[in-house]
mmCIF file of the C-alpha atoms, coordinates in Angstrom:
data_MODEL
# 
_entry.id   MODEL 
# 
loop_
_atom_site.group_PDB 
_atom_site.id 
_atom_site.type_symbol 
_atom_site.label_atom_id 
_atom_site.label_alt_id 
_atom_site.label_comp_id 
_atom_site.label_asym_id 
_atom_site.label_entity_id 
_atom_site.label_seq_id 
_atom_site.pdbx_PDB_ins_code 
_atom_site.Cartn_x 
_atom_site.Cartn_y 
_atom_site.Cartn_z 
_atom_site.occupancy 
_atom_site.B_iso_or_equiv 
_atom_site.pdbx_formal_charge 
_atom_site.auth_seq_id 
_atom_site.auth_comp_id 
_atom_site.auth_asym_id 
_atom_site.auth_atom_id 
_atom_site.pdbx_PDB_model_num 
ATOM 1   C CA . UNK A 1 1   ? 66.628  102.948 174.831 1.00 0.00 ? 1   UNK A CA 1 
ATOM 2   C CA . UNK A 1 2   ? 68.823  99.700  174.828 1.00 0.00 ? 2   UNK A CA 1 
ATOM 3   C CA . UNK A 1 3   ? 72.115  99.557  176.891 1.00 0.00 ? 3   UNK A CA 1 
ATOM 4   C CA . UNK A 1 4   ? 74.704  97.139  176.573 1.00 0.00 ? 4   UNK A CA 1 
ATOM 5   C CA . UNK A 1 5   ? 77.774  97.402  179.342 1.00 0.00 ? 5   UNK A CA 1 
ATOM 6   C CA . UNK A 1 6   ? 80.948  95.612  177.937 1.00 0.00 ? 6   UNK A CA 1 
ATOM 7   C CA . UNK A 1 7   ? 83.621  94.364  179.802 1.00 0.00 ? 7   UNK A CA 1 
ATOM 8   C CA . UNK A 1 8   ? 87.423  94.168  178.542 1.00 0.00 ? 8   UNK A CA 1 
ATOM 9   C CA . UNK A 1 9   ? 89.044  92.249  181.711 1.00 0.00 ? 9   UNK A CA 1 
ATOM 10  C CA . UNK A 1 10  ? 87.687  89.307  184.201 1.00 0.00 ? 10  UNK A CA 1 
ATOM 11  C CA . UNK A 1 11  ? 88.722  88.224  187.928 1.00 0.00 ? 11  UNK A CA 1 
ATOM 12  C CA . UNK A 1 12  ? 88.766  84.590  189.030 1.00 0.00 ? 12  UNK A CA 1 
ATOM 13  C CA . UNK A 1 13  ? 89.162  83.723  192.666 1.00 0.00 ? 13  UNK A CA 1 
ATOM 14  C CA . UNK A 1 14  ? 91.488  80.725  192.631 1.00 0.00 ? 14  UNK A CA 1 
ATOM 15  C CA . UNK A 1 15  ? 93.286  79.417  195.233 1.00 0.00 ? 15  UNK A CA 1 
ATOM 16  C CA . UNK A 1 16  ? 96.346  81.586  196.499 1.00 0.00 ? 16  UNK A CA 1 
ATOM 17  C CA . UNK A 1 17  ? 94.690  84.224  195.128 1.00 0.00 ? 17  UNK A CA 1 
ATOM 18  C CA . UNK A 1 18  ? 93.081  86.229  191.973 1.00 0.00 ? 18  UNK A CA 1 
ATOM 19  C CA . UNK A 1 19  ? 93.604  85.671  188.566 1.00 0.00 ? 19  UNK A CA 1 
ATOM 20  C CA . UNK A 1 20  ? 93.164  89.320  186.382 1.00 0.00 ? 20  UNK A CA 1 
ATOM 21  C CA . UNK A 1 21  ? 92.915  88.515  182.666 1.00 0.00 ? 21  UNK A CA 1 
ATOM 22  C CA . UNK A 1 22  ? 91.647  89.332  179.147 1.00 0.00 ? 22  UNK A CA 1 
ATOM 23  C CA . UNK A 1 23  ? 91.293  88.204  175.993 1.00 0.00 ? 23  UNK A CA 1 
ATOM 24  C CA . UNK A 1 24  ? 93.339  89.457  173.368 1.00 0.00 ? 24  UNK A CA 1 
ATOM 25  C CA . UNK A 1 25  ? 92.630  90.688  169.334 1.00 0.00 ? 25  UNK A CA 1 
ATOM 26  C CA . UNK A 1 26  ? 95.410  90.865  167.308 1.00 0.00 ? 26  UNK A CA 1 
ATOM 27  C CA . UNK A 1 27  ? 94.543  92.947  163.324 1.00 0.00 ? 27  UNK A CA 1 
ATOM 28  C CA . UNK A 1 28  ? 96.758  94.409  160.831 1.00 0.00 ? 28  UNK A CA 1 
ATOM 29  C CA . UNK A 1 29  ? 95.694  97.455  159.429 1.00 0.00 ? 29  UNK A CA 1 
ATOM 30  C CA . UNK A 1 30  ? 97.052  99.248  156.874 1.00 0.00 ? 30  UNK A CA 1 
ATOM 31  C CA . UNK A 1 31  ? 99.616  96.177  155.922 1.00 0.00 ? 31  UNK A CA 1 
ATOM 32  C CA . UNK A 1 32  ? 102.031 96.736  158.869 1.00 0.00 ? 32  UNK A CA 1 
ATOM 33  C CA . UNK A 1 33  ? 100.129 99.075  161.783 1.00 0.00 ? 33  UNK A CA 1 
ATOM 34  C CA . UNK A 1 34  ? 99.295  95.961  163.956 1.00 0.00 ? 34  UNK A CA 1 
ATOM 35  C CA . UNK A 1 35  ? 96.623  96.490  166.564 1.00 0.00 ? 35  UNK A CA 1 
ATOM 36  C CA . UNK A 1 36  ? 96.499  94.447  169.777 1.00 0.00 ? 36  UNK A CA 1 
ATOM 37  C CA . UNK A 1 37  ? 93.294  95.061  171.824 1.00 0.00 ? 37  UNK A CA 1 
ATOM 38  C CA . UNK A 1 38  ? 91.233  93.450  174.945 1.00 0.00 ? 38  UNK A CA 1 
ATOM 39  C CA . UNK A 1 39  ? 88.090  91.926  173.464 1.00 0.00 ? 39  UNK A CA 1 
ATOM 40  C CA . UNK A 1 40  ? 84.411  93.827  174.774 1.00 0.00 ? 40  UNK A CA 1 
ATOM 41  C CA . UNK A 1 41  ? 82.640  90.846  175.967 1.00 0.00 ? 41  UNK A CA 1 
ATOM 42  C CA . UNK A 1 42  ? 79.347  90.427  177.777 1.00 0.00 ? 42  UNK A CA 1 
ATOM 43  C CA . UNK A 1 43  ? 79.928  87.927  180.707 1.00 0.00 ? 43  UNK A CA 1 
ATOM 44  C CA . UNK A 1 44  ? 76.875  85.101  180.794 1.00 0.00 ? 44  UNK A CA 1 
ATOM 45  C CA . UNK A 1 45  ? 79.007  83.147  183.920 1.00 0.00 ? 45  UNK A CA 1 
ATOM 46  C CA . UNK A 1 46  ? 82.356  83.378  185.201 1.00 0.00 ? 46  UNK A CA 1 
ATOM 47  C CA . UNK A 1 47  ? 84.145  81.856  182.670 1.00 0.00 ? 47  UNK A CA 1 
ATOM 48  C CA . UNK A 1 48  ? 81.660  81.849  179.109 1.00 0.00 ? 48  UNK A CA 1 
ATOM 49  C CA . UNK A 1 49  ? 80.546  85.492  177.491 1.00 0.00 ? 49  UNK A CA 1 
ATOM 50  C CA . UNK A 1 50  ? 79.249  87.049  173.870 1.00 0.00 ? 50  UNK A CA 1 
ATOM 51  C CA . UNK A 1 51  ? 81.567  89.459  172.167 1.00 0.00 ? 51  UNK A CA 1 
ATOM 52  C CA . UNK A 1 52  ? 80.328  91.670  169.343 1.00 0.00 ? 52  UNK A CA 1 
ATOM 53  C CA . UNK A 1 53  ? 82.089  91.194  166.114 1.00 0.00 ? 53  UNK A CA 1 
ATOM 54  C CA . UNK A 1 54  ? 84.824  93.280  165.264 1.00 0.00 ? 54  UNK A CA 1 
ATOM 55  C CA . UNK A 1 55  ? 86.713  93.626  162.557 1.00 0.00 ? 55  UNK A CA 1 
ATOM 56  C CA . UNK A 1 56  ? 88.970  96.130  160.389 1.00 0.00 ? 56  UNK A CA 1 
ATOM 57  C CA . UNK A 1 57  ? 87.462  98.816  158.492 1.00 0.00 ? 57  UNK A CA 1 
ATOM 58  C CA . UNK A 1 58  ? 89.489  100.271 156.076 1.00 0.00 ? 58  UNK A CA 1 
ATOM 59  C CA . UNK A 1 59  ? 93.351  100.897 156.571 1.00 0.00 ? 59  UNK A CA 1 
ATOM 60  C CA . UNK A 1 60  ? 93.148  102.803 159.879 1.00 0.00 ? 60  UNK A CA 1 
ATOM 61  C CA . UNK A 1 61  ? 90.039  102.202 161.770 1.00 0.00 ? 61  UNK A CA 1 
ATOM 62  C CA . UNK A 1 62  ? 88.526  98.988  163.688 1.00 0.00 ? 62  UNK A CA 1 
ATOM 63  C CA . UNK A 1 63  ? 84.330  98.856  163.530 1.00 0.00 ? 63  UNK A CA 1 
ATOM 64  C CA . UNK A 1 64  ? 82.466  96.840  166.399 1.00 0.00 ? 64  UNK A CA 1 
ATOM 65  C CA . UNK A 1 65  ? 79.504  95.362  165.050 1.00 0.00 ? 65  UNK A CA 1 
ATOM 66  C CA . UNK A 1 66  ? 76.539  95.073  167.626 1.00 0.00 ? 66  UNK A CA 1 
ATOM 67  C CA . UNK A 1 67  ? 74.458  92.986  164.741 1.00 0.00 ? 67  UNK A CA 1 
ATOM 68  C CA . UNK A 1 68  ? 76.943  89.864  165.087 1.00 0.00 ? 68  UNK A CA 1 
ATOM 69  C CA . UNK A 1 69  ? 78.016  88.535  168.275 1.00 0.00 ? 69  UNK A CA 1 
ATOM 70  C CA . UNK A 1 70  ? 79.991  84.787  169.155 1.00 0.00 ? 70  UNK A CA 1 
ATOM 71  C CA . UNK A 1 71  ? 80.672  83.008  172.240 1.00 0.00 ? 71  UNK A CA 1 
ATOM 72  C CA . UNK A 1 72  ? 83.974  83.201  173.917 1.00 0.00 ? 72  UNK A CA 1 
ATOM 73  C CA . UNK A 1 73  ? 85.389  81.079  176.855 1.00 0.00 ? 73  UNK A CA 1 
ATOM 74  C CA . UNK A 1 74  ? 87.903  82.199  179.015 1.00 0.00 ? 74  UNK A CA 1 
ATOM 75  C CA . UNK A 1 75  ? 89.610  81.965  182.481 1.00 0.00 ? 75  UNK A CA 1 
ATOM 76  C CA . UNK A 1 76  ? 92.284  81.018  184.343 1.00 0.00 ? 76  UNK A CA 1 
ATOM 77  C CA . UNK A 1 77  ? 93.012  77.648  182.082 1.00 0.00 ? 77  UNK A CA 1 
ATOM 78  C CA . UNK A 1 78  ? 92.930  80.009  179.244 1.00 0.00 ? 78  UNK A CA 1 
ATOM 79  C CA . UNK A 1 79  ? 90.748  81.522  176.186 1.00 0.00 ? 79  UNK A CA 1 
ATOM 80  C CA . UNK A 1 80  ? 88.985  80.136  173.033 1.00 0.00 ? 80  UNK A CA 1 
ATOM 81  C CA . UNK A 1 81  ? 87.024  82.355  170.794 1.00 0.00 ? 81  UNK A CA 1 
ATOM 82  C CA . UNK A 1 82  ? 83.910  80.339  169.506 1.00 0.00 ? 82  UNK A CA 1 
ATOM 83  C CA . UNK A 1 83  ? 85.215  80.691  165.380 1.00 0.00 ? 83  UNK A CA 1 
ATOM 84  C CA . UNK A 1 84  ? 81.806  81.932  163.850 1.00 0.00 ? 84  UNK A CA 1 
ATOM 85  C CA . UNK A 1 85  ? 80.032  84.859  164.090 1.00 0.00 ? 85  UNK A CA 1 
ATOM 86  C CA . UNK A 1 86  ? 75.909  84.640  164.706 1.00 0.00 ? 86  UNK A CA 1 
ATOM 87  C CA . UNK A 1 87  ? 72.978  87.114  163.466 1.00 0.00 ? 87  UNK A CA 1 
ATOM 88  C CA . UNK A 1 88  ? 71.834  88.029  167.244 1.00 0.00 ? 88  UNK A CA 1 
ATOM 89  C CA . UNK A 1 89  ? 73.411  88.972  170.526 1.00 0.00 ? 89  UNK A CA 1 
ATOM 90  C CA . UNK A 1 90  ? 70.190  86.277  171.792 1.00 0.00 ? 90  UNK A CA 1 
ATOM 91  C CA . UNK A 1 91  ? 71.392  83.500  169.624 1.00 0.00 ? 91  UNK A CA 1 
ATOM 92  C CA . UNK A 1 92  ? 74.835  83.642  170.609 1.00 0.00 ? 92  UNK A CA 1 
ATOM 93  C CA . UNK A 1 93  ? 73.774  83.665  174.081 1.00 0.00 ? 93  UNK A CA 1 
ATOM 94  C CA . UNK A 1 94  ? 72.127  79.821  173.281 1.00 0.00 ? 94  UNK A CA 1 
ATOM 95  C CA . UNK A 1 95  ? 75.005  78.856  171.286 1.00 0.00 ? 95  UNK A CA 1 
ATOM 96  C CA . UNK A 1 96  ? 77.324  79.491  173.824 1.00 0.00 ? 96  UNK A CA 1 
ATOM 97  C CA . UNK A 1 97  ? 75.476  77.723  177.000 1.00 0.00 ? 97  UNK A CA 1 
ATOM 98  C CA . UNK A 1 98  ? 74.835  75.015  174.731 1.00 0.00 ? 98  UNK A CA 1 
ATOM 99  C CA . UNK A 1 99  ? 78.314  74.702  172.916 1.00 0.00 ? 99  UNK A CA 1 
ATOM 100 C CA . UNK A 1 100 ? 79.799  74.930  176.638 1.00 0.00 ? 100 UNK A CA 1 
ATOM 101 C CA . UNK A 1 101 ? 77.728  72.244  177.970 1.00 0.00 ? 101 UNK A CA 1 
ATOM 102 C CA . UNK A 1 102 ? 77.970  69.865  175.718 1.00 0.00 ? 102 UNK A CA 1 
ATOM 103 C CA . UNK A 1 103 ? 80.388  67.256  176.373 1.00 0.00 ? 103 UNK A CA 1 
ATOM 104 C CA . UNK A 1 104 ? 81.151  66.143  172.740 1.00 0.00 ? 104 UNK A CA 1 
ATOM 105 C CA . UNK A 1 105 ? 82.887  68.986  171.733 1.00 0.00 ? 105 UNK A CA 1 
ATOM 106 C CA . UNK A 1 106 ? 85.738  70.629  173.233 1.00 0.00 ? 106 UNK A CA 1 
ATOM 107 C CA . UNK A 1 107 ? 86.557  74.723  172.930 1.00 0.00 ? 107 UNK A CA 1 
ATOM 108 C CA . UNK A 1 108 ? 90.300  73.368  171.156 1.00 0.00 ? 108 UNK A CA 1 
ATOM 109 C CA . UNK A 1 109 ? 88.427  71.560  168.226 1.00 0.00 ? 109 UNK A CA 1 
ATOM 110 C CA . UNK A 1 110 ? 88.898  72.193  165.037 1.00 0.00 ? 110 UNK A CA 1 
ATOM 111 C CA . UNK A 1 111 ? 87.064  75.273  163.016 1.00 0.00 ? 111 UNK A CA 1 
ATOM 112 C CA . UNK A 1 112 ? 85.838  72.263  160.770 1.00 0.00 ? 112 UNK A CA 1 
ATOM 113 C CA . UNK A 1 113 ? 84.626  70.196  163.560 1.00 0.00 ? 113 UNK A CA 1 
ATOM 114 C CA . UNK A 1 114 ? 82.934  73.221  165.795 1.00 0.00 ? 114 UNK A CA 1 
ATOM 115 C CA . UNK A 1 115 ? 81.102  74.159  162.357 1.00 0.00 ? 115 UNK A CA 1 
ATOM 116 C CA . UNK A 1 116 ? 79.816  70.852  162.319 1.00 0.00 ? 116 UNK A CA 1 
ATOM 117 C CA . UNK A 1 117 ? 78.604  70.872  165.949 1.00 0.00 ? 117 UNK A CA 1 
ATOM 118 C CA . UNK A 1 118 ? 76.856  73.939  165.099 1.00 0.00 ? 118 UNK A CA 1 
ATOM 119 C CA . UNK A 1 119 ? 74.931  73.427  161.564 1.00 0.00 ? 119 UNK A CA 1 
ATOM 120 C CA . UNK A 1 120 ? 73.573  70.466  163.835 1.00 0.00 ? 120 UNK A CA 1 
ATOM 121 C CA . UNK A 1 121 ? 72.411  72.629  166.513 1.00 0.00 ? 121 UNK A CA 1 
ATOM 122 C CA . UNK A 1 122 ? 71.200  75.019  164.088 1.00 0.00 ? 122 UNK A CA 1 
ATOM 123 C CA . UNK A 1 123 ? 69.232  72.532  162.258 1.00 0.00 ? 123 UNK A CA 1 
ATOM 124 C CA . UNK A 1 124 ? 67.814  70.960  165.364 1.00 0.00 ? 124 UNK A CA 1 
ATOM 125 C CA . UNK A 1 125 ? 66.669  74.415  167.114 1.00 0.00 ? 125 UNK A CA 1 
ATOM 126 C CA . UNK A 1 126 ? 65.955  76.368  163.949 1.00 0.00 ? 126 UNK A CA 1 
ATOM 127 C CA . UNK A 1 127 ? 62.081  76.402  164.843 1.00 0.00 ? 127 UNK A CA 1 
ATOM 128 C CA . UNK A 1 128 ? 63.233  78.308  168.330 1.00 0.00 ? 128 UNK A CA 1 
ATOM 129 C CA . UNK A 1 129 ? 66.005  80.660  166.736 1.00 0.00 ? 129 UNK A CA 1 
ATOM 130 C CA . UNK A 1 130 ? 64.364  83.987  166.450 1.00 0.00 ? 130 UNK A CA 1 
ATOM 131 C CA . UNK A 1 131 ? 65.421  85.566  163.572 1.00 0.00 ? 131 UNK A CA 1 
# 
């Protein structure tokens, strides 16, 4: 039997104190029922996590999909939601440490340029990307 525990909130020692956050979805249903809920994530560190994808489903419901997962960042500086979603919870997991670590890109670049970053990560670690 798998298990997966989400999280919706985060703590972050800082100085003076604690800093409680989340990170926020915002989706219209229906055309004007407007839905604003903490993101599930799966923390990897203090500050970088996978979230599965969710999305709306029809004109009343919201469906979390446990087959598609992306990296999010967040933390007392703030959030960024990585803008793709990816085919495992395992290769989000690399995405993310990778994205995070690598100094050329930034979590506040474009959609454009982040899709760039990652059809070149893609194409340089497809032989290790499980599928």
């Amino acid at each position: 039997m798998s298990y997966i525990k989400l999280e919706a909130h985060y703590t972050i020692h800082i100085s003076g104190g604690v800093h409680i956050g989340a990170v926020n979805l915002t989706t219209v249903l229906a055309g004007d029922l407007t839905v604003d809920m903490p993101i599930p994530f799966l923390a990897l560190t203090d500050t970088l996590a996978v979230f599965p994808s969710i999305e709306a489903d029809g004109d009343t419901a919201m469906r979390i999909d446990f087959t598609h997962w992306s990296p999010l960042r967040y933390g007392a500086a703030g959030a960024a939601r990585f803008p793709f979603a990816l085919t495992s919870q395992e290769l989000a997991v690399r995405v993310a440490r990778a994205f995070d670590a690598d100094p050329a890109v930034d979590w506040s670049d474009t959609r454009e340029r982040i899709e760039a970053w990652l059809n070149a990560w893609l194409a340089a670690n497809t032989a290790r990307v499980s599928s």
